[in-house]
N, C-alpha and C positions, 0 to 999 in steps of 0.2 A: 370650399367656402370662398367667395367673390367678393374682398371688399373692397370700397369706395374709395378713391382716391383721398378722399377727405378722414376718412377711418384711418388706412395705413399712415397718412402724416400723423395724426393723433399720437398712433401707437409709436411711431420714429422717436415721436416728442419725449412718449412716456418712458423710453426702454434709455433715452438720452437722459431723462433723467432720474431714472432710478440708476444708471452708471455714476451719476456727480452722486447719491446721497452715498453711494457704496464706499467711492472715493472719501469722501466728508468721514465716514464713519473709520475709513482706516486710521486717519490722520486724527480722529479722535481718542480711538484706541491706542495709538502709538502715543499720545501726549497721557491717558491714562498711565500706560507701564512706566514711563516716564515719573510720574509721579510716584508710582508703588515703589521703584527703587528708591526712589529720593526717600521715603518714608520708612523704608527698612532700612536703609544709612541711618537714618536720625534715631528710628527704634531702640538698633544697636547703639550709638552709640550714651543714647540715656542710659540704654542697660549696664553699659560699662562701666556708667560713672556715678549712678544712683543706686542702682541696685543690686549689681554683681556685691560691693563694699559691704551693704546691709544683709545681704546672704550669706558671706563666708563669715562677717562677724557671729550672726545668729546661728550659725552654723560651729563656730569656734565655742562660744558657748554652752550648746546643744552636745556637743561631744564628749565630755568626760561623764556627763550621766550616761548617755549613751555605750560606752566603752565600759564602765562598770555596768552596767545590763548586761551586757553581752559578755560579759566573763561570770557574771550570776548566775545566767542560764546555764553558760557551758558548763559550770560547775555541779548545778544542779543537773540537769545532765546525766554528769561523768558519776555521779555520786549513785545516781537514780539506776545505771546502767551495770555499778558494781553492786547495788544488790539485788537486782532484776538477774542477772546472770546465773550466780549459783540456784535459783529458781525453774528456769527456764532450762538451767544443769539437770537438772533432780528429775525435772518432767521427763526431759530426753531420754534419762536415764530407764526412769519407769519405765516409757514405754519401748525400748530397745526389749526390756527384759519380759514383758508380755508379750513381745515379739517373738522370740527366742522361743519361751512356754510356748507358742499357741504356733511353733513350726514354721516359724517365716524368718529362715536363718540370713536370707540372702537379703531382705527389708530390711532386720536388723543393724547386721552390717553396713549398710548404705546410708542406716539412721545415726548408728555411732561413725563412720566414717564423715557424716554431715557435721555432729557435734563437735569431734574433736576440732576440723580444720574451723569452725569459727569461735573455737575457741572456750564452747559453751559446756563440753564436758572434760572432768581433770580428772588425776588418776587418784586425789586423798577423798578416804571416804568420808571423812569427818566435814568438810566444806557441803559434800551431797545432803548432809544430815540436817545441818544448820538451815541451808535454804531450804528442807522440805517443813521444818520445822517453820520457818519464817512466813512461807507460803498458807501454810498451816492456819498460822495463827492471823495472817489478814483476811484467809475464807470465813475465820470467826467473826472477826473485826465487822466484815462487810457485811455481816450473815444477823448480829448484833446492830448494826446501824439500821438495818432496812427494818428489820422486827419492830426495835425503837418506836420507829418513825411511822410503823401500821397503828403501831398500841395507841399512840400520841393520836392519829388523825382518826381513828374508832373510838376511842373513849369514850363513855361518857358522864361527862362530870356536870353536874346542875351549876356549879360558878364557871363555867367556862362559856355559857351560854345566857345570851344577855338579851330576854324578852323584850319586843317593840312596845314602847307606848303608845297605847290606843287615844287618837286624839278625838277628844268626848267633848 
């Protein structure tokens, strides 16, 4: 392609000065960064002095409910986990011993050797009793709430249902 002498000056001109806007535009971005530290200086330093002070105080505050939660929980917890246990005892126990029955000596084993080490099965039989007993009686509990709560939402009672008024 053959251009004119008059073309190639053109393009000298153009390529001359899209160089100054490249130049322009770095000294523009250097005077932006420029400014963003200056602004993350000032940021921080409001944060230091305005709001750091209103955060630890809200925060000092915030804490002793906070700190009694968190031993409420753990309490509940620890509470929830001693009588979860002798339950969870009982099952293991069960089924170690249909194990046994049903010739799976070496599963057995492997199952009480699991309970003991976490702790979950003890050698009095009287704690085994208690939680199957306890176990027991929350299958009731749950077995009694759900029933409840069929009868309750089947019923049917003539005052419990309250006719629209037909607007005449």
């Amino acid at each position: 392609m053959a251009l004119t002498r008059k073309e190639r000056k053109a393009l000298k001109k153009l390529r001359k000065l899209t160089g100054q806007v490249a130049d322009e535009q770095r000294v523009v971005l250097g005077h932006a960064g420029s400014v963003l530290q200056e602004a993350g200086r000032q940021a921080r330093s409001i944060s230091d002095t305005h709001i750091a002070p209103r955060v630890s105080n809200a925060y000092e505050t915030v804490r002793p409910t906070v700190e009694s939660s968190t031993r409420a929980v753990k309490g509940f917890f620890g509470r929830v986990g001693n009588r979860v246990t002798p339950v969870a005892g009982a099952a293991l126990t069960k089924a170690v011993a249909t194990l046994e029955n049903a010739d799976q000596k070496d599963l057995a084993k492997s199952l009480k050797k699991f309970g003991k080490d976490r702790g979950l099965v003890k050698k009095s039989g009287r704690g085994r009793r208690i939680g199957g007993v306890f176990a027991l009686l929350l299958g009731l509990g749950a077995a009694a709430a759900v029933g409840y709560s069929l009868w309750q939402a089947f019923r049917d009672d003539e005052d419990v249902w309250v006719a629209p008024e037909s607007a005449e």
